[in-house]
C-alpha positions as CSV (number, residue, x, y, z in Angstrom):
1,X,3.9,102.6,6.6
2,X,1.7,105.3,7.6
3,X,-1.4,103.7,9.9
4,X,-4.0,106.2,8.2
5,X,-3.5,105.0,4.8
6,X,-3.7,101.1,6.2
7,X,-7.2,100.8,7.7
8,X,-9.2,100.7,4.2
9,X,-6.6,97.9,3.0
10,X,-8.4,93.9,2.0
11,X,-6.6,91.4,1.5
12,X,-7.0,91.1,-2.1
13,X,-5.9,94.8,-2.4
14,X,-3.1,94.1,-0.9
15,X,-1.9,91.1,-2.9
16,X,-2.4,93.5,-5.5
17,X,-0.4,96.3,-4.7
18,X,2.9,93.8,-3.9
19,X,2.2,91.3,-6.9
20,X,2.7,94.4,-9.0
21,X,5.9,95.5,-6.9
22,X,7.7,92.3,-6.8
23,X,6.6,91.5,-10.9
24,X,8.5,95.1,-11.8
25,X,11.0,94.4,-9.5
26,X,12.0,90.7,-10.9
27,X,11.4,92.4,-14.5
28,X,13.9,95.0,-13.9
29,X,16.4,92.5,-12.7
30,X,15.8,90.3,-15.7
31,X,16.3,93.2,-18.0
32,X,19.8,94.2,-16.2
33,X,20.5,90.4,-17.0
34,X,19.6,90.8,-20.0
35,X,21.2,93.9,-21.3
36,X,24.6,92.1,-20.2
37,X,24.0,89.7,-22.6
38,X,23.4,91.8,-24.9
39,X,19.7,90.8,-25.9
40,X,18.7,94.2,-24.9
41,X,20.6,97.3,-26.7
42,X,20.9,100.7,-26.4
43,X,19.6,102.9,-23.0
44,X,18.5,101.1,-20.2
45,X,17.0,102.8,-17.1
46,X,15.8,100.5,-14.2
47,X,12.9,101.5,-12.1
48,X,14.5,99.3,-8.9
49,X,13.3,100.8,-6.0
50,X,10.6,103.0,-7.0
51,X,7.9,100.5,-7.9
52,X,5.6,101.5,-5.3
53,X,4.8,105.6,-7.0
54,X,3.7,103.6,-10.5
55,X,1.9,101.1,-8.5
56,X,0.0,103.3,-5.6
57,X,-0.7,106.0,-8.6
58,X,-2.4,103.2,-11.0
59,X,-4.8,101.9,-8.7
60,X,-6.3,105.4,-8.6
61,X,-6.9,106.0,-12.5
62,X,-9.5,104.1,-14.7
63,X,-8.9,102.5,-17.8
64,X,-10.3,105.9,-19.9
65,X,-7.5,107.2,-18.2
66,X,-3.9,108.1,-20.2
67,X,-0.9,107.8,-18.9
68,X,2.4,109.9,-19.7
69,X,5.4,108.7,-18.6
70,X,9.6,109.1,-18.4
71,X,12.0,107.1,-20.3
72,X,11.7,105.1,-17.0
73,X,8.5,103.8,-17.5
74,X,9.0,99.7,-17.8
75,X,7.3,99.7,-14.6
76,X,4.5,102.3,-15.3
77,X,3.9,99.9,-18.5
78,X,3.3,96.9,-16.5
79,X,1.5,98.8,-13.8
80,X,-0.8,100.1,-15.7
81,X,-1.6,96.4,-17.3
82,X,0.7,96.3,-20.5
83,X,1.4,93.2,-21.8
84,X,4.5,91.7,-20.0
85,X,5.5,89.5,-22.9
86,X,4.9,92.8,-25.4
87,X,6.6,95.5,-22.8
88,X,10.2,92.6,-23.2
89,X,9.6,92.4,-26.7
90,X,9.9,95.7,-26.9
91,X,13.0,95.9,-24.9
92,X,14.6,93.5,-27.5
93,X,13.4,95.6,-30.4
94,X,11.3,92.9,-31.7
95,X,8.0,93.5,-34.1
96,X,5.5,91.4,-31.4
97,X,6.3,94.6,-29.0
98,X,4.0,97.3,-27.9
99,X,5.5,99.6,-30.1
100,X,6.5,97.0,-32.8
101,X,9.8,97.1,-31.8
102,X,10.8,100.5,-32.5
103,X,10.2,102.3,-29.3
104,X,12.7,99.9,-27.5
105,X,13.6,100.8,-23.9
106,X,12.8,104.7,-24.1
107,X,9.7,104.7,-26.1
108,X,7.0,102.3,-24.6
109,X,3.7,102.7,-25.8
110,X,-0.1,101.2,-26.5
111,X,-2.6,102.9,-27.5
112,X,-5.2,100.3,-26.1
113,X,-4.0,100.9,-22.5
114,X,-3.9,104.6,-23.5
115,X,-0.3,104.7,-22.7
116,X,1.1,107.2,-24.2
117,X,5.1,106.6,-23.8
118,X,7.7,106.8,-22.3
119,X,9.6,110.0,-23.3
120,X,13.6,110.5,-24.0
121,X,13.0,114.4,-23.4
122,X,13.2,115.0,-19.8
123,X,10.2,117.0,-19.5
124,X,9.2,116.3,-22.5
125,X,6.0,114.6,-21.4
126,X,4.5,117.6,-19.6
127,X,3.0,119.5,-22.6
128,X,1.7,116.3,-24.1
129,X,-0.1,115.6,-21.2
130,X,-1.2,119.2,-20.5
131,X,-2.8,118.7,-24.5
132,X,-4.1,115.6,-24.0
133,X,-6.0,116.9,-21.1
134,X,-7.2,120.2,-23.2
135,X,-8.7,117.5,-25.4
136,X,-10.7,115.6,-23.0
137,X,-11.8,119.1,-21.2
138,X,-13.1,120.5,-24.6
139,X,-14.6,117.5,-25.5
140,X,-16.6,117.3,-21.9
141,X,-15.0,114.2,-21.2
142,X,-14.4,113.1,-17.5
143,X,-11.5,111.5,-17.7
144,X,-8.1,112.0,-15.9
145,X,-4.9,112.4,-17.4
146,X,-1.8,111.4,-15.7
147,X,2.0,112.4,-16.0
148,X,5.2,111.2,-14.8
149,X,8.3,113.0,-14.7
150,X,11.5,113.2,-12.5
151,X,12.4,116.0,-10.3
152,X,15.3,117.2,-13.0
153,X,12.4,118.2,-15.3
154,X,11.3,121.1,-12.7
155,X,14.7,122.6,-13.9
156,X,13.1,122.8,-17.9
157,X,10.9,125.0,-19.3
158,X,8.5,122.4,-20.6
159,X,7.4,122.3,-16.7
160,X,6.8,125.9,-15.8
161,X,4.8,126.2,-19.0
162,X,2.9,123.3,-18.6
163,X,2.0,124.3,-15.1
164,X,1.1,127.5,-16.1
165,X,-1.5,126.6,-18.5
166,X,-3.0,123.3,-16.8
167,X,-3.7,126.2,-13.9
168,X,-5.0,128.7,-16.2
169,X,-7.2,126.4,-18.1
170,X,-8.0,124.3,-14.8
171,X,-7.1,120.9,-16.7
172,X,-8.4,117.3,-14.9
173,X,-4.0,116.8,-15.1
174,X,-2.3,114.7,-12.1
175,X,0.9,115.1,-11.9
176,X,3.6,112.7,-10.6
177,X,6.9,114.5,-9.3
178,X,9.3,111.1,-8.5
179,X,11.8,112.9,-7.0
180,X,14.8,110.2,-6.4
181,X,16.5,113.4,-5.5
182,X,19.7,113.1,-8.2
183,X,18.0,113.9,-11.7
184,X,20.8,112.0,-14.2
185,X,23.7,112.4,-11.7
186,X,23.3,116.0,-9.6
187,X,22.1,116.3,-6.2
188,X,18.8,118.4,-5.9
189,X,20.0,120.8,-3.6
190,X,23.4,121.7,-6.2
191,X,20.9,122.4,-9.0
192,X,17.6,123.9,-7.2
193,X,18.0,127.1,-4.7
194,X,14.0,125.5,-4.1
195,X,14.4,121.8,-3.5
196,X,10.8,121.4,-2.7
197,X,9.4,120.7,-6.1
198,X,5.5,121.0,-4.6
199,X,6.5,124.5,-4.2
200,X,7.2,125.1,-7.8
201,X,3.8,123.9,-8.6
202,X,2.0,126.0,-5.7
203,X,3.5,129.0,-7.0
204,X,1.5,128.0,-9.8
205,X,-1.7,127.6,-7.3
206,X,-1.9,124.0,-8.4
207,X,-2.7,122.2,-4.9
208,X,-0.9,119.5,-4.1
209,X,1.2,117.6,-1.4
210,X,4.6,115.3,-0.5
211,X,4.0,112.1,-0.3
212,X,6.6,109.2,0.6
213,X,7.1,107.4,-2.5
214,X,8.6,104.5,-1.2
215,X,5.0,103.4,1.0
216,X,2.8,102.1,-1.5
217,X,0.0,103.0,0.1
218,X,0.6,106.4,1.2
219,X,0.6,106.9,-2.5
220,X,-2.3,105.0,-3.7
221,X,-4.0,107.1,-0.7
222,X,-2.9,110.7,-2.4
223,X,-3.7,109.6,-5.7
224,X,-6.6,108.6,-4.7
225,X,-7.5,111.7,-3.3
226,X,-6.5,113.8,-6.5
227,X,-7.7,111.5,-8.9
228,X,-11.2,112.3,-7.3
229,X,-10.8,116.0,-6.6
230,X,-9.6,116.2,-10.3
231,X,-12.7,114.2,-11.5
232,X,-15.2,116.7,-9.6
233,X,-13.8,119.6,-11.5
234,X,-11.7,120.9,-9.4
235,X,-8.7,121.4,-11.7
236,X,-4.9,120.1,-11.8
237,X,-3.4,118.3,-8.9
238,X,0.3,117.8,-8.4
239,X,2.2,114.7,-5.7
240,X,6.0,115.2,-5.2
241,X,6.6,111.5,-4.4
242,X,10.1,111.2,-2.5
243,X,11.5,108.0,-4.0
244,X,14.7,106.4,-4.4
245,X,16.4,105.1,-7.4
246,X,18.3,102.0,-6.0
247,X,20.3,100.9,-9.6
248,X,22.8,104.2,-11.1
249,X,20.6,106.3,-13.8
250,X,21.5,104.2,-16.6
251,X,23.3,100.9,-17.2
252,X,26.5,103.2,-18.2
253,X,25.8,105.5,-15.3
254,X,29.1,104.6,-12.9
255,X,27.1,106.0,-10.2
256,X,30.4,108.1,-8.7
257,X,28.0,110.8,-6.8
258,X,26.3,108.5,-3.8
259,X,27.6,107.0,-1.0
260,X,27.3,103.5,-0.6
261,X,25.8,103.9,2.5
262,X,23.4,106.0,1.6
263,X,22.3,103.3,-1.0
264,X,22.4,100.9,1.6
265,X,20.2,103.0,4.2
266,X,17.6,103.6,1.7
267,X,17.2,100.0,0.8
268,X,16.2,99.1,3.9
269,X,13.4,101.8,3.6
270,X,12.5,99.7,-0.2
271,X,8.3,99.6,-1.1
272,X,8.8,95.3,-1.2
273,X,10.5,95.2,2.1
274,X,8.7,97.6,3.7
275,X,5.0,96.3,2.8
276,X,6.2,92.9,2.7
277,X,7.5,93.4,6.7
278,X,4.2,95.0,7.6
279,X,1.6,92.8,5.4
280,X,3.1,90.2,7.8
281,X,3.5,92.0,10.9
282,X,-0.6,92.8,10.8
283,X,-1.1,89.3,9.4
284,X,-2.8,90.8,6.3
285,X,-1.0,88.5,4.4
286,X,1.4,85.5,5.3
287,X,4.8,84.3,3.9
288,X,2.7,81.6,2.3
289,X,1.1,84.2,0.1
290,X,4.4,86.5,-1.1
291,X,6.1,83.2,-1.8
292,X,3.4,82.6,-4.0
293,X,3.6,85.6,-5.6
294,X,7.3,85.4,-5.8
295,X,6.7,82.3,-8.0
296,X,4.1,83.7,-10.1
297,X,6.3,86.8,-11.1
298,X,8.8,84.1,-11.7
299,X,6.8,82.3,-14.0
300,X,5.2,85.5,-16.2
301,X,9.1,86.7,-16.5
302,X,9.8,83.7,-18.2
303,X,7.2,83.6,-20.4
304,X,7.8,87.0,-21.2
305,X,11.4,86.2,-21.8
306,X,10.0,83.2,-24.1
307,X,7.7,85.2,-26.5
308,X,10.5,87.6,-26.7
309,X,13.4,85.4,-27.9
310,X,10.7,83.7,-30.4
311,X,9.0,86.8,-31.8
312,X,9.9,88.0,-35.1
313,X,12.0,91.3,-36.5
314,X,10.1,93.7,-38.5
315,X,10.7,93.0,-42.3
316,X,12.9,94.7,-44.0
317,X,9.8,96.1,-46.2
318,X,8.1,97.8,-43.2
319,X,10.7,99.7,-42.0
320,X,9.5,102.8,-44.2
321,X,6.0,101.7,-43.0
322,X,4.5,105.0,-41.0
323,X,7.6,107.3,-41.5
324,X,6.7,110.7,-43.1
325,X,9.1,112.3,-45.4
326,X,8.0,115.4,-47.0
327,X,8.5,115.0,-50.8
328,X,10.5,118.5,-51.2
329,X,13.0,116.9,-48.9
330,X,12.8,113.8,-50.6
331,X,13.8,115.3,-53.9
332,X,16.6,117.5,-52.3
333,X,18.2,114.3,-51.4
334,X,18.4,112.9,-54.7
């Protein structure tokens, strides 16, 4: 934990900050449950060990504020204040979800929370975010938007592009580099002759900096920092967070390309542990207090589980409901 990001830290921020760590990470183990029993289908990708970039980046942005995010974004959902109950419906395919049910795992979104997905495309979030921002900047409106995406998307076109323009156009765009250092299953340094993703975007001249992605409030500290540089006009902003995926990349991911160890060595570095150790340590907060927020993640899982389980499927008569077909096509296929 660095000491300079620490002094500015109450209490109540800080039960903040690890309620929302420990609530993803007891989510995310209830959803690996729960895709072994089968109540959740398709892709699953946990977000076990990096709670503390979606966390530290939230507390930054306001609530005129979007959010683009990866198809590992069950923890930027409920960081940014999503419905726990609606994010797990969702998971189950179920019509009380955010997305009625048909975004599942991949495709989380809410317009209310401006929360705009979860993204199957690996970089595919980039240009949405770079338009989004366009938007607001034409429109005169101060308001940040910010984008998530893993360090494999640096190796996509969407990302060079989208740097390019946010830079030319000087767009109020933050974005969120979690570099967990293996994309899908390649080390960084076998796919990058640059492993410094920050350098990609300076060649840009997008200012930016590393940040360590696994202390929560080093990264509540930089995106604090951009958020407000970006809202004084003073263009993009870009944080290469260096996090650590604990789970494989996917449920069917056999995880063949780490070591053990090195799982094992990074989890004693995990944002829960790690804030949890020093919140006591500096007698910001007791063991009285994370037990209690142990508990009430406990209970707001199970609820969440609960509305789940009892809420409906989408009728069979709405599944045409907001799905465009062009006519021409339509007649073709008759």
């Amino acid at each position: 934990m660095s000491a300079d990001n620490q002094v500015s830290l109450s209490r109540a921020e800080a039960m903040a900050l690890l309620g929302q760590m420990i609530l993803i990470r007891r989510f995310e183990e209830k959803c690996a449950e729960l895709y072994s029993a089968q109540k959740i289908r398709g892709f699953l990708h946990l977000y076990i060990g990096e709670e503390a970039n979606a966390v530290g980046v939230m507390r930054a942005l306001s609530p005129d504020d979007a959010v683009v995010a990866t198809y590992r974004e069950h923890g930027h959902a409920l960081a940014r204040g999503l419905p726990p109950g609606e994010v797990m419906a969702e998971m189950y395919g179920k019509a009380g979800g955010s997305s009625r049910g048909r975004g599942g795992s991949m495709h989380i979104f809410d317009k209310k929370h401006r929360f705009y997905g979860g993204n199957a495309i690996v970089g595919g979030g980039l240009p949405l975010a770079v338009g989004l921002a366009l938007a607001d900047k034409m429109q005169k409106l101060n308001r940040v938007t910010c984008c998530f995406f893993g360090e494999g998307a640096a190796a996509e076109g969407e990302f060079h592009e989208s740097m390019n323009l946010a830079a030319l156009w000087q767009l109020p765009v933050l974005f969120v580099c979690e570099n967990n250092g293996y994309a899908m299953g390649t080390g960084l340094s076998r796919s990058e002759s640059e492993t410094s993703i920050l350098q990609h975007a300076k060649s840009y001249r997008i200012t930016g900096q590393d940040v360590d992605g696994m202390d929560v409030v080093a990264v509540r500290a930089a995106a604090l920092s951009a958020v407000g540089a970006i809202r004084n006009g003073e263009g993009p902003r870009f944080l290469e967070n260096k996090t650590y995926r604990f789970r494989p990349h996917s449920m069917f991911d056999p995880d063949l390309y780490r070591q053990k160890r090195e799982i094992a060595l990074w989890k004693t570095r995990g944002p829960v542990l790690q804030f949890s150790k020093w919140a006591i340590e500096t007698q910001l907060l007791s063991q009285s207090d994370i037990d209690g927020l142990e508990e009430e993640a406990a209970r707001t899982i199970d609820e969440a589980v609960r509305y789940a389980e009892e809420s409906p499927w989408e009728p069979e008569e709405d599944l045409e409901r907001d799905v465009y077909t062009p006519r021409k096509v339509e007649e073709t296929a008759r």
